[in-house]
N, C-alpha and C positions, 0 to 999 in steps of 0.2 A: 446593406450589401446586396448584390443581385447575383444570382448567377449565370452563365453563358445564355440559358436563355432569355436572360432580362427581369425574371421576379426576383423580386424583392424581399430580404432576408429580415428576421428579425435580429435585433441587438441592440446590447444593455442602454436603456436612457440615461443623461441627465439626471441625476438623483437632485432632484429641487431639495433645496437644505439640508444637503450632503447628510440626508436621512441613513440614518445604521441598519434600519428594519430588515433590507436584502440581503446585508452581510448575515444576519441572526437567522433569516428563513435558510438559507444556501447551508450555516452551520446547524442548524438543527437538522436539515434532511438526511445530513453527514453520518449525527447521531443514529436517526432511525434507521438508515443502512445497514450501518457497521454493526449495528445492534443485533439482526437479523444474519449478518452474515459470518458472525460469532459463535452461533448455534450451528451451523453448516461445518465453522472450521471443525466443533465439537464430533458434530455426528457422523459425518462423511468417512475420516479414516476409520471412526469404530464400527462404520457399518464394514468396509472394507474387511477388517480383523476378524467382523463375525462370521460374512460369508464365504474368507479362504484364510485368515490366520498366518495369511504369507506378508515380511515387511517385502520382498520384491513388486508385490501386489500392490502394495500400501505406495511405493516410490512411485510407481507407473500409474497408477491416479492424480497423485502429484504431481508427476511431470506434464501427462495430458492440460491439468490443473493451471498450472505454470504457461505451457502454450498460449492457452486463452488469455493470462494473462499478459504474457508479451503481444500479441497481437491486438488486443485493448491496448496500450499501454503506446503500442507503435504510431497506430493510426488514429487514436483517439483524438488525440492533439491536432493533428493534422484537418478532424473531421469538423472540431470545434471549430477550428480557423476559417475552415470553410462554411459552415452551416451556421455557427451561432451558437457557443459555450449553451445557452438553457435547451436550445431543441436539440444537441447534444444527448443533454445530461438525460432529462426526459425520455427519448427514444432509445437510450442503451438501457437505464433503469427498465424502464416498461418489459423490454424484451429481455432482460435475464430474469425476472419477475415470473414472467409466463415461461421461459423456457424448466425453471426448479423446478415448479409445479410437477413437472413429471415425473420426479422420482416419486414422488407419495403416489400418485399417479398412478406408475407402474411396481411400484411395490404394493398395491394393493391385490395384481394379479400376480403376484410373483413373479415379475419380469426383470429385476433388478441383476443383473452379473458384472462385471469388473467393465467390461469392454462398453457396456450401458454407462456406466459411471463418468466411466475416461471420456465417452462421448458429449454425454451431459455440462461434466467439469469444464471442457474445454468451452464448448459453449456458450455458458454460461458466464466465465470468468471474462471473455471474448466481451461479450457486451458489460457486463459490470464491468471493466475497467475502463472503458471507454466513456459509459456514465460518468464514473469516477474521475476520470480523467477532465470532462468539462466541467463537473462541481471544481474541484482547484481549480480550475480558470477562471471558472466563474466568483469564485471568492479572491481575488485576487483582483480582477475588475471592479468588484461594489465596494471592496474596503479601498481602493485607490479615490473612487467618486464619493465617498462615506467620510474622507481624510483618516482612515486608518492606514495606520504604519502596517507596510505587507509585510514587513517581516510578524508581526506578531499577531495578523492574521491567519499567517501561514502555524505559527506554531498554537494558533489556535484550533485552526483544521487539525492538524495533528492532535491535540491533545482531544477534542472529541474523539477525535478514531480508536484511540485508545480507553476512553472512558466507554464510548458507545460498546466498544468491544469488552471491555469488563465486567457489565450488566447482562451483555449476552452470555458471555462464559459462564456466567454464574447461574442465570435462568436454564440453561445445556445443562450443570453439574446439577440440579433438582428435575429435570425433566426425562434427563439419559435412561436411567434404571426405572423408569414410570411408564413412559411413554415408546410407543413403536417408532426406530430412529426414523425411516424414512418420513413418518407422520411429523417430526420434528422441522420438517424443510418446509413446510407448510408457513411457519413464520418467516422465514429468511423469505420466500418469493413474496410474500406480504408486504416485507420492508422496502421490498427493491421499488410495489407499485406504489407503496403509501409513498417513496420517497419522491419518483416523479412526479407523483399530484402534489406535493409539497413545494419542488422549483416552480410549478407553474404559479404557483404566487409572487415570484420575482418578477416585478412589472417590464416590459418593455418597449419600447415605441420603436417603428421602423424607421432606418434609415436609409440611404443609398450612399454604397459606399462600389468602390475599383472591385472587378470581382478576383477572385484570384488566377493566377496565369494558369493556362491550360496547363493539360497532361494529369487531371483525375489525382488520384491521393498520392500514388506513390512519385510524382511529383512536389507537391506538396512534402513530402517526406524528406525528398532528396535534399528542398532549399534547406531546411531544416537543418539535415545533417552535414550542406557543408557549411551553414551560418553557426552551426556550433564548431564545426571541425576548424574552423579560422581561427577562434577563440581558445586559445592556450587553458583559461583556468575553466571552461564549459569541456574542452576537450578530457579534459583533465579529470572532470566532473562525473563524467559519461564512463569513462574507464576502469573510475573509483565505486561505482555505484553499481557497474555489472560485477568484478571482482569481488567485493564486500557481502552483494547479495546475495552473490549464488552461494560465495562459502557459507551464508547461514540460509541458504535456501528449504533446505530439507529436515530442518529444526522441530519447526511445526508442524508439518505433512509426513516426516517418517519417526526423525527421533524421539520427537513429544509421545508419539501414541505410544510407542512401545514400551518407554518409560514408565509412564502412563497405566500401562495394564499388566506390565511384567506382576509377578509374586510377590507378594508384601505391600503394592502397593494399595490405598486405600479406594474406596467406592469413591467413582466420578475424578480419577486421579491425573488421567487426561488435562481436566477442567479444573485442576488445582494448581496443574503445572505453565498450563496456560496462561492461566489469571494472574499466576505471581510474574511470567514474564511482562505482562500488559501492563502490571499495575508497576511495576520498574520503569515500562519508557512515561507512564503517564508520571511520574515524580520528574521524570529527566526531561520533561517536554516542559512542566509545570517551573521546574527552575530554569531551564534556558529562557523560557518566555520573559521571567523576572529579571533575567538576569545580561538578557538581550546585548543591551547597550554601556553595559559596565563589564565585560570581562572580553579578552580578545578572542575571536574565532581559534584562529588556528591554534591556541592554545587550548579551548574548549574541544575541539577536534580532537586532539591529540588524547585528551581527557578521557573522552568517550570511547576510543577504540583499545583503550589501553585497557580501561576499565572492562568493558566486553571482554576483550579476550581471557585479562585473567580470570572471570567471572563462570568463564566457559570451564576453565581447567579443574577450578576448586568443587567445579557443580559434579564432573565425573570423579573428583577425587574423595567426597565424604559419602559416609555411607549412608545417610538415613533420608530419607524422602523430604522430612522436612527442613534437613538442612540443606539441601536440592531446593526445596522452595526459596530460602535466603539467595542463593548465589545466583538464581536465573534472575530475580527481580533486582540482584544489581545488575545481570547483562543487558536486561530490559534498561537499566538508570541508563546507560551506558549508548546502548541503542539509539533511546528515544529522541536524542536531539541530532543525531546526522542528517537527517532527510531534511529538515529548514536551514542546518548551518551550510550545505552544497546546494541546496535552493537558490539558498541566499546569492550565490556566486550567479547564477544561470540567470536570474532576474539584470542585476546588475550590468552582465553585458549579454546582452541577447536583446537585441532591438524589439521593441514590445509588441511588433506585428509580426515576430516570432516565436512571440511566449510561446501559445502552446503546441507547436510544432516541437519545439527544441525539448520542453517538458517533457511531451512525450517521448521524445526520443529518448530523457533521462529515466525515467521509468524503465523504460524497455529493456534500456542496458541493463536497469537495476534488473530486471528478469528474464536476463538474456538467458543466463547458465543455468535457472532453476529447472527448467526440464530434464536436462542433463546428471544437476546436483541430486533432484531427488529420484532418478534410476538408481545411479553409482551407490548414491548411500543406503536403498532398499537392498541391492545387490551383495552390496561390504558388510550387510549386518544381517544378511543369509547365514555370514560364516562368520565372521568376524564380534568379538566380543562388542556390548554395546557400548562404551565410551570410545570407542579409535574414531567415529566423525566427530561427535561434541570436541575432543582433544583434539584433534585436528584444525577444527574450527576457532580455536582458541589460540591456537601457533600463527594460525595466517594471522588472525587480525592482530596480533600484538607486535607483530615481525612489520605489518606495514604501518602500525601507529604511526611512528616518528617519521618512517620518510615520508609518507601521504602528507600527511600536518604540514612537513618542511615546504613540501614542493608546494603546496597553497597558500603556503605564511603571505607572499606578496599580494595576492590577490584580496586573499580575508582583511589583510591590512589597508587595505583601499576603501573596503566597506566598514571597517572600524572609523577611518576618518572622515567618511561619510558623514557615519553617522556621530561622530561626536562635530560637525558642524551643522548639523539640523537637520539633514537630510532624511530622507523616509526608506 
């Protein structure tokens, strides 16, 4: 690929006997990421708690949080298209890597305040997702040249992210009460550089390819959004995926913590409630991947949202923490197969020299409203007792189980006969 001034871009070779080794490097860097950026989700809102004890405080880092990640999430896709999914991934890794580094940094001079944080978060999340954003691409390109089925690539990626994130929750739930939190971020910027030296083992040869038409990113953005916006079930997709997300946006970043360190609850309880949520989608990732090509999407769909939401209501309706732990890790079952079953759709029609324009674009939507979600929810639970967002959050998604599922049934059903005639 060249750009306007004529050099010459890298991108993915030929894999000479459709070798798997690329797919394995690309998901292992996954692991070592998530791994690292698991102990961040840990420590970030408890530092937040320690230094003002306010959830409106604890929302407003989150949404900062959120920002960066919509704007990774926006342009990432767009960036890979343009540059090359690995020098992507590479160059956002690298730079949210060195950007963390600064809270331990400046928590060692005492320079750490809310407005430091939010600036940090945004950041930070800015380039992580944009990393993020060309690894899926990038895994998605080497299992196609690999002859892996993308779909169970994809729910592969997924289910790392979720294991990688399970191993860090736990290493957070032994280090939290030991360790100085801001000292804890020291790993997460670790993971982000171990993980860019990690893609640069995915080999490439150069090629020349069209470069892409003027007008800079946010061009690129636009073909994007009206190459999805044509597309009834990518429209469709995009819609479902800001909706869905933002209502549980603020799960993690406000409700988790608070739960988490309210009275009663136990040492590292944060990182209990965490883990049982991760370790719910990592069961529900682990069976959809199995269960792929023998059961119908849009009924799996329907499954999952149903399951979440009731999962949502019964977690604020018992009372003891461990039975809180039972119900989040069914909303987690519940969860964890959405993002590859609505994948599935945006692959399917989204011409492949749009993949990750449009991806990104679905990303984005998925975190269009989390800025938003997690103020309002830091805001609501100033005053407000703390189950009215978890309950909340369990009405939306149970209310749009059946029709979402319905409106997709035609679509999903296209990729079921897909793939029950061979198709990948």
């Amino acid at each position: 690929m060249t750009d306007n001034a004529g050099a010459v871009r890298a991108e993915p070779a030929d894999l000479a006997g459709r070798s798997r080794a690329p797919l394995y490097v690309v998901l292992g860097s996954t692991a070592v990421n998530v791994f690292g950026s698991a102990i961040t989700v840990v420590a970030v809102p408890l530092l937040v708690l320690h230094l003002t004890g306010s959830a409106l405080h604890l929302g407003l880092v989150g949404a900062f949080e959120a920002v960066g990640l919509v704007l990774g999430n926006t342009f990432g896709g767009a960036l890979a298209d343009r540059f090359g999914a690995r020098r992507t991934a590479i160059g956002g890794s690298s730079a949210a890597g060195l950007i963390l580094m600064l809270i331990p940094l400046l928590g060692g001079f005492g320079a750490l305040n809310v407005a430091v944080l939010c600036a940090i978060g945004l950041a930070a999340n800015a380039c992580g997702s944009t990393g993020g954003m060309a690894r899926r691409g990038l895994v998605n390109q080497v299992a196609e040249r690999a002859g892996v089925n993308v779909d169970r690539a994809e729910s592969a990626y997924q289910f790392l992210l979720s294991a990688g994130y399970v191993g860090g929750l736990a290493l957070a739930g032994l280090l939290a009460a030991a360790v100085d939190l801001p000292t804890l971020i020291w790993i997460d910027a670790g993971s982000f550089l171990l993980t860019a030296a990690v893609v640069t083992a995915v080999r490439y040869r150069r090629v020349r390819q069209a470069a892409p038409d003027g007008g800079g990113l946010l061009a690129d953005w636009l073909d994007g959004l009206r190459t999805a916006w044509r597309q009834p079930p990518v429209r469709l997709a995009l819609i479902a995926g800001c909706v869905i997300s933002g209502v549980a946006a603020a799960t993690g970043t406000v409700v988790l913590p608070l739960y988490g360190t309210r009275p009663g609850a136990p040492e590292g309880g944060l990182g209990w409630l965490l883990g049982a949520s991760t370790v719910g989608s990592l069961l529900g990732l682990g069976l959809y991947t199995l269960m792929v090509n023998r059961v119908s999407r849009w009924a799996a769909l329907l499954a999952c949202l149903a399951v979440e939401g009731a999962a949502m209501f019964a977690f604020v309706a018992v009372p003891t923490f461990g039975a809180r732990l039972v119900f989040l890790a069914l909303a987690g079952l519940g969860s964890g197969p959405v993002v590859p079953l609505v994948m599935s759709l945006i692959r399917r029609f989204t011409p492949e020299e749009m993949h990750g324009r449009v991806l990104g674009l679905f990303f984005a939507a998925a975190t269009g409203l989390s800025p938003l979600a997690n103020v309002v929810a830091g805001a609501i639970l100033e005053f407000a007792p703390l189950w009215t967002v978890p309950a909340f959050q369990g009405a939306v998604l149970l209310g749009l189980s059946v029709p979402l599922a319905l409106r997709m049934r035609a679509a999903m059903a296209t990729l079921d006969a897909q793939n029950e005639s061979g198709g990948t």
